[in-house]
N, C-alpha and C positions, 0 to 999 in steps of 0.2 A: 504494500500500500504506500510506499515511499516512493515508489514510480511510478508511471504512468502506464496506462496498454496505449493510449492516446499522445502521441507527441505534441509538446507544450512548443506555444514560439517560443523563442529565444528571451523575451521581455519577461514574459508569464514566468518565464522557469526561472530565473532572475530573480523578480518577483516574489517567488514562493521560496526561494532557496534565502534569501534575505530575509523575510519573514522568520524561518527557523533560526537560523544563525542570530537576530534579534529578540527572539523569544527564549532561546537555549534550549529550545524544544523538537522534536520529530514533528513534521508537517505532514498528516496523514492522508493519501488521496480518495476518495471512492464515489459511490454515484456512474452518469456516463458517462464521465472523463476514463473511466477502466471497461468499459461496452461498446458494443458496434454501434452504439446511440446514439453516440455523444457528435454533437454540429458544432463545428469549428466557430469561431467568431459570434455563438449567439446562446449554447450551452451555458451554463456557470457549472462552474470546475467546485462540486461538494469536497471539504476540508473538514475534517477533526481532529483534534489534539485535545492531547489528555497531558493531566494535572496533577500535584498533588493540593495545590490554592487557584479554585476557579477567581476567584474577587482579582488577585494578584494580573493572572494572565488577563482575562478582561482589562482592566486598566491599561495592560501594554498596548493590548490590542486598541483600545481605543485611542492612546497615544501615536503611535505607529500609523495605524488609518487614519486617523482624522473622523473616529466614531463617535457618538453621543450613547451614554450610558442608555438614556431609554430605546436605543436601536437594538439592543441584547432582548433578544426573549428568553423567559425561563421555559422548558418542556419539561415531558415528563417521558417516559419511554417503558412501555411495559414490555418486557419478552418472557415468555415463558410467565414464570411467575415473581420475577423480578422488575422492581421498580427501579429505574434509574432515572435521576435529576441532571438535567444539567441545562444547557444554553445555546441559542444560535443568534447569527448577525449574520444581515445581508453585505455585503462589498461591492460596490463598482467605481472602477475608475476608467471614466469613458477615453479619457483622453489614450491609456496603455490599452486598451479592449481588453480589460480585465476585470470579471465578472464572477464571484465565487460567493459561498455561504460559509459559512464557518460552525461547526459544532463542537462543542467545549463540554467535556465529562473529569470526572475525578478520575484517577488513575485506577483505583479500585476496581471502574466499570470495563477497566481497557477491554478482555477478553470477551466479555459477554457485547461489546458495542461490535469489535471485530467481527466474531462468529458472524453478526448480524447483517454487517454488510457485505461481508462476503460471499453469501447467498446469494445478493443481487449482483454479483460479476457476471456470472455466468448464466443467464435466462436458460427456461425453453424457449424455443424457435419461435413458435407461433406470438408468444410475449415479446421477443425482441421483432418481429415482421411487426407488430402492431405499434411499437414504440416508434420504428422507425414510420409507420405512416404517420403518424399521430405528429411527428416533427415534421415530416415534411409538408402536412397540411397546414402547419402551424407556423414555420419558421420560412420555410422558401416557397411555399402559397397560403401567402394569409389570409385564412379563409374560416379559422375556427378563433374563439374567444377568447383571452387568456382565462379565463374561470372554467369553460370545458374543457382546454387544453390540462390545466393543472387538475383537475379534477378528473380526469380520463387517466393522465398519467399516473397516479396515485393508485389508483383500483387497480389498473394493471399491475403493479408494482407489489401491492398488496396483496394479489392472489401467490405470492412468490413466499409470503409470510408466512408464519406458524399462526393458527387459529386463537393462539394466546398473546399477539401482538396487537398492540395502538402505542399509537403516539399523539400527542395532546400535546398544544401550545396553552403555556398556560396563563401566560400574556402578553 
């Protein structure tokens, strides 16, 4: 999860390798930046890093980006039968075409957040053919809504789940 399946431009990897080296932290990749999904120039590149002081990293992060404290949501993440807390922020910086999410867990949760996304590296077929129309209706013929668009995506995503997962923004 420290590379990519997806090659980053040169700025992006820059970018994200700065980020680490600023944070003293591993910069974690996942989402379709690691899927045949992922749309160059219009995708945002999903990020997680883990912690052992969510407040601390926040703060850098917000230093660092140029964030405002209330752009941090808290989530809640249920898998299986565990509850895990933590945080995301959105990022973009138009001027680099640099577009990512950020999600922030305590280190505790590392293994159980990993397992989790690792699942969605690798689709069945039929899920990855639907992802890819669902982008290209959306992104190179815009033709569906951003609220269908996320809201499609999600369900698909979700059939890839355990029957014991949600995730909940909790503000």
């Amino acid at each position: 999860m420290e590379t990519t399946k997806n090659a980053l431009p040169p700025n992006t990897k820059k970018f994200f390798y700065n980020l680490g080296e600023y944070l003293d932290t591993k910069v974690l990749f996942y989402g379709s930046i690691q899927r045949a999904d992922y749309v160059p120039g219009k995708s945002d590149i999903d990020v997680v890093i883990f912690t052992e002081n969510e407040d601390s990293l926040m703060t850098k992060l917000q230093h660092h980006l140029h964030l405002k404290k209330k752009d941090f949501k808290k989530v809640m993440y249920i898998i299986d039968e565990n509850v895990v807390y933590g945080y995301k922020v959105k990022y973009e910086n138009k001027g680099e075409n640099i577009k990512s999410e950020f999600s922030i867990y305590n280190e505790n949760y590392k293994d159980i957040i990993i397992k989790q996304h690792k699942k969605k590296f690798v689709l069945p077929v039929y899920i990855s053919v639907m992802l890819y129309l669902l982008k290209m209706f959306y992104y190179k013929i815009p033709i569906l809504s951003k609220s269908f668009y996320i809201n499609s995506k999600n369900w698909l995503l979700n059939l890839v789940d355990n029957p014991g997962t949600q995730f909940i923004v909790l503000n």
